[in-house]
C-alpha positions as CSV (number, residue, x, y, z in Angstrom):
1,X,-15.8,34.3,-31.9
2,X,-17.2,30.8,-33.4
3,X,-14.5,28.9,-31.4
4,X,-16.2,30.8,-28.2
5,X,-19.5,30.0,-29.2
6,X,-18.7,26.4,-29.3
7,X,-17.2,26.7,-26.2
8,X,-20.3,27.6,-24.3
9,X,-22.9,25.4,-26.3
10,X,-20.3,22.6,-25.1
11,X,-21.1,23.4,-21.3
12,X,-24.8,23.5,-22.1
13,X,-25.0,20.5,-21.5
14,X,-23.1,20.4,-18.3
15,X,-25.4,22.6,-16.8
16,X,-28.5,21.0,-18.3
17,X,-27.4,17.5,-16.3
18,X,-26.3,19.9,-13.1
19,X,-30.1,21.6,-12.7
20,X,-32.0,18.0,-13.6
21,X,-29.9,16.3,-10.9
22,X,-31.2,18.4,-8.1
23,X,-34.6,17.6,-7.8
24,X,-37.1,19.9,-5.1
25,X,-39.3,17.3,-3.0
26,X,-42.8,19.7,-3.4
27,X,-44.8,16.3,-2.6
28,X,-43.9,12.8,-1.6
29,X,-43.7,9.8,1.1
30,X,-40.2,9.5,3.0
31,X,-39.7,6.4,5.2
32,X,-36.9,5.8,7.6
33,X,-36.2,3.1,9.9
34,X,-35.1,3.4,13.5
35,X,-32.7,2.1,15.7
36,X,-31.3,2.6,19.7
37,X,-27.9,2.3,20.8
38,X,-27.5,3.0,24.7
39,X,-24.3,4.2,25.9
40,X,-24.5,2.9,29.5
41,X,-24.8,-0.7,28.5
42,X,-28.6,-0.7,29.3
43,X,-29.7,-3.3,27.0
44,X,-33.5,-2.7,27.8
45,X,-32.8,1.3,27.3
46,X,-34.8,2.2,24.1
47,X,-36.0,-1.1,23.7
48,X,-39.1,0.1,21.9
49,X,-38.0,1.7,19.6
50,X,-36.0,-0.7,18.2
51,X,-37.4,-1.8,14.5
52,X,-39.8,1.7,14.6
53,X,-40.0,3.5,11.7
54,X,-40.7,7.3,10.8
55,X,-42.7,8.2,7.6
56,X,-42.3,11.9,6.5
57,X,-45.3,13.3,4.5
58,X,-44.9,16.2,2.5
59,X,-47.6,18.6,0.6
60,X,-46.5,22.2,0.1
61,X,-46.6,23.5,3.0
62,X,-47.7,21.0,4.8
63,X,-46.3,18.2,6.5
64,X,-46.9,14.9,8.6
65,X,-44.8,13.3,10.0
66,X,-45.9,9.3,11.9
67,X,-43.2,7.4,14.1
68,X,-44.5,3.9,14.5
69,X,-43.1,1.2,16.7
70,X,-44.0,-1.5,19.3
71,X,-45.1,1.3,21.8
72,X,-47.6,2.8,19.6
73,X,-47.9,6.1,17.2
74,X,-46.6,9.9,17.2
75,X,-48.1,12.2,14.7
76,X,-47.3,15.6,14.0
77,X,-49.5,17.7,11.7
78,X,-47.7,21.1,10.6
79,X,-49.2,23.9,8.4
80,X,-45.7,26.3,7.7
81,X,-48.6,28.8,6.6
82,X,-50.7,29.1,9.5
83,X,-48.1,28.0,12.1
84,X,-50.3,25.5,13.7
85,X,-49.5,22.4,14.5
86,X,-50.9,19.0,16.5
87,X,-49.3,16.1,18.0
88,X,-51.4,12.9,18.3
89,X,-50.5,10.4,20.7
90,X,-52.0,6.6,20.5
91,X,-50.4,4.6,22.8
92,X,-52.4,1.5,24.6
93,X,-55.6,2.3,23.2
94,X,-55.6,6.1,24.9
95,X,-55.9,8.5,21.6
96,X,-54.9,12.3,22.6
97,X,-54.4,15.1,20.2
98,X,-51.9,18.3,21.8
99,X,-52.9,21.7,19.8
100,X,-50.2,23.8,19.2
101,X,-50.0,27.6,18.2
102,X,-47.3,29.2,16.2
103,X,-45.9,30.6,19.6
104,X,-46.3,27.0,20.8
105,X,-44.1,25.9,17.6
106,X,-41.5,27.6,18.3
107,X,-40.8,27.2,21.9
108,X,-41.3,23.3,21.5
109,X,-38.8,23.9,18.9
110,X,-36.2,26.3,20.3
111,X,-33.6,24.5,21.0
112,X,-32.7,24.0,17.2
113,X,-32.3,28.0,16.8
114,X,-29.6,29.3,15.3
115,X,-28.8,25.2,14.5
116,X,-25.5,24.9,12.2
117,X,-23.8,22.5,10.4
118,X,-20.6,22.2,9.6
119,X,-19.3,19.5,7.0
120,X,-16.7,16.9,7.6
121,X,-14.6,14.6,5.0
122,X,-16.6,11.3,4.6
123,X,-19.6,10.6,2.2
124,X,-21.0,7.8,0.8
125,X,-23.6,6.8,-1.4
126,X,-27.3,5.9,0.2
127,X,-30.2,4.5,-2.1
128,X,-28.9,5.9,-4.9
129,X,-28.4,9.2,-4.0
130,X,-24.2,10.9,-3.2
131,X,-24.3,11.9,0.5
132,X,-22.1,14.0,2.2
133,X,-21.6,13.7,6.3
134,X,-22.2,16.8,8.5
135,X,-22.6,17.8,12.3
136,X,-24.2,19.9,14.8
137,X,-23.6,20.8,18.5
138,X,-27.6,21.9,20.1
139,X,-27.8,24.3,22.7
140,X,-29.0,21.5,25.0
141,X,-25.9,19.7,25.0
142,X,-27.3,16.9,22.2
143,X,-25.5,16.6,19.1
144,X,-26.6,15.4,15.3
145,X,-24.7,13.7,12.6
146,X,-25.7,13.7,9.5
147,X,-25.3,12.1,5.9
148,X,-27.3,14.3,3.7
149,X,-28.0,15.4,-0.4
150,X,-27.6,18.2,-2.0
151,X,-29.5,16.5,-5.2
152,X,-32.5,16.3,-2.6
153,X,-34.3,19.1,-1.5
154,X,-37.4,19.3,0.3
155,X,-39.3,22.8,-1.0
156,X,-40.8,23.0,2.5
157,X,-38.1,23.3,4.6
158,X,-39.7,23.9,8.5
159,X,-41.0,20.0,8.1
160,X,-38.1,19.6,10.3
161,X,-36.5,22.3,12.5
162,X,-33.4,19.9,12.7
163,X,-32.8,20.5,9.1
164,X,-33.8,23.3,8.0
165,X,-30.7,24.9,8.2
166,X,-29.4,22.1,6.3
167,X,-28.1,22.6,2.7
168,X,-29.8,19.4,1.2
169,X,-31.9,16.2,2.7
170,X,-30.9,14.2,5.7
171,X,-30.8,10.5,4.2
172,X,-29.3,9.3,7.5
173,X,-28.7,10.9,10.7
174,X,-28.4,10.2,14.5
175,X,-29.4,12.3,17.7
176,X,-26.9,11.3,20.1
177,X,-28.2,12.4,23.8
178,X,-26.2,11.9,27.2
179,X,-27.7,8.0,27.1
180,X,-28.6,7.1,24.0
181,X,-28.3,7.4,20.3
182,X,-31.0,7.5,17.9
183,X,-30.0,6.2,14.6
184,X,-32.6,6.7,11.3
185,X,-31.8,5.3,7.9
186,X,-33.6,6.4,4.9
187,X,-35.4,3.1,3.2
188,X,-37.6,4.3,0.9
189,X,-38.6,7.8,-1.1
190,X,-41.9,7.5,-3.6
191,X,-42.8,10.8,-5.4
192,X,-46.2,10.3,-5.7
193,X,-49.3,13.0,-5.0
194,X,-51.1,12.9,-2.0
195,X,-54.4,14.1,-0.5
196,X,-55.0,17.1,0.7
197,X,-57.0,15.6,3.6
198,X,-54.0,13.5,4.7
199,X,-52.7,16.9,6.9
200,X,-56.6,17.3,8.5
201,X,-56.3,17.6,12.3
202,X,-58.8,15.0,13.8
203,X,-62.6,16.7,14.4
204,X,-63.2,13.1,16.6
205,X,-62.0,10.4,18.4
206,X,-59.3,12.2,20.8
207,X,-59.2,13.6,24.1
208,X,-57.8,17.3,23.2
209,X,-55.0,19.1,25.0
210,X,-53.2,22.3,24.2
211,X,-49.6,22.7,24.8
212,X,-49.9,25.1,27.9
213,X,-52.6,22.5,28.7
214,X,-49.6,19.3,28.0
215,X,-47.1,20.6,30.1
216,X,-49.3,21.7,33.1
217,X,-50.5,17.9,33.1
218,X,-53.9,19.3,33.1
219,X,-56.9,18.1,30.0
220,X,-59.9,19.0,27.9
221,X,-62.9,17.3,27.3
222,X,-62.8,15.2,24.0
């Protein structure tokens, strides 16, 4: 019985270092860089994009996420509580803000239903962190690789209906359409809190659009 005992105090430890090293992302700042690779030679195809970045914001449940390049900047604003989202578009000085519904969420989202992934053999080690490489075939036709942690992950998982599904966070991953391939690469994670007012829809300053609204091509007042 006392040789047993020391037995499982001996794997304390093992378990101890196995729950610290996965660590839930509640709050924090995720940066990734960008890059476009066309598949028809079209040098110009993508162009600017090259050398944007994305910046993931998490709080709870909510998240914001910003893709900034030459072009201009994307925002979406997500509440996983409510179900409401809005997408703000600043591109050459023109500042429009697309409301979105829970309903609206979804069917923007749809195509990542039922989204799987299924593993493959390679990892490798991104900042810091043991990766492992994984893929998945969209109903659409597109595809996504992935290198992802399983030490990483984010307590608000609908930030992202790519990877939700996913059993860890995507450090490095590509969307590869008919065209082109989109290629993002972690560069920087910073834990720190972050204020509540940072996932605030806009109350000025932006034509306003619903989705329906978006996709019939037709606009609100500001």
């Amino acid at each position: 019985m006392k040789k047993l005992r020391l037995i499982a105090l001996g794997c304390l430890p093992m378990i101890s270092l196995f729950t610290y090293a996965q660590k839930t992302i509640s709050e924090g700042t995720i940066t990734y860089e960008i890059g476009i690779q066309s598949k028809n030679n079209n040098s110009k195809a993508g162009n600017g994009l090259n050398g944007a970045k994305t910046t993931v914001y998490l709080k709870g449940g909510l998240s914001r996420t910003e893709m900034t390049s030459t072009l201009g900047t994307e925002t979406t604003i997500y509440n996983v509580k409510t179900g409401n989202a809005a997408i703000l578009k600043e591109y050459s000085g023109q500042k429009l803000m697309i409301t979105l519904t829970k309903e609206n969420w979804e069917a923007m989202n749809k195509k990542f239903d039922g989204i799987v992934f299924t593993n493959a053999a390679e990892t490798k080690i991104i900042e810091g962190y043991n990766c492992k490489r994984a893929f998945a075939q969209l109903k659409d036709g597109s595809s996504i690789a992935v290198y992802y942690t399983p030490d990483l992950i984010a307590m608000n998982k609908e930030y992202s209906q790519a990877f939700k599904n996913l059993p860890g966070f995507p450090m490095e991953y590509e969307f590869e359409t008919e065209k082109i391939i989109f290629r993002y690469r972690i560069s920087d994670i910073d834990f720190s809190p972050l204020p509540a007012t940072k996932f605030d829809f806009p109350k000025s300053g932006y034509r306003i659009m619903t989705y329906d609204e978006n996709k019939g091509g037709k606009a609100e007042g500001q």
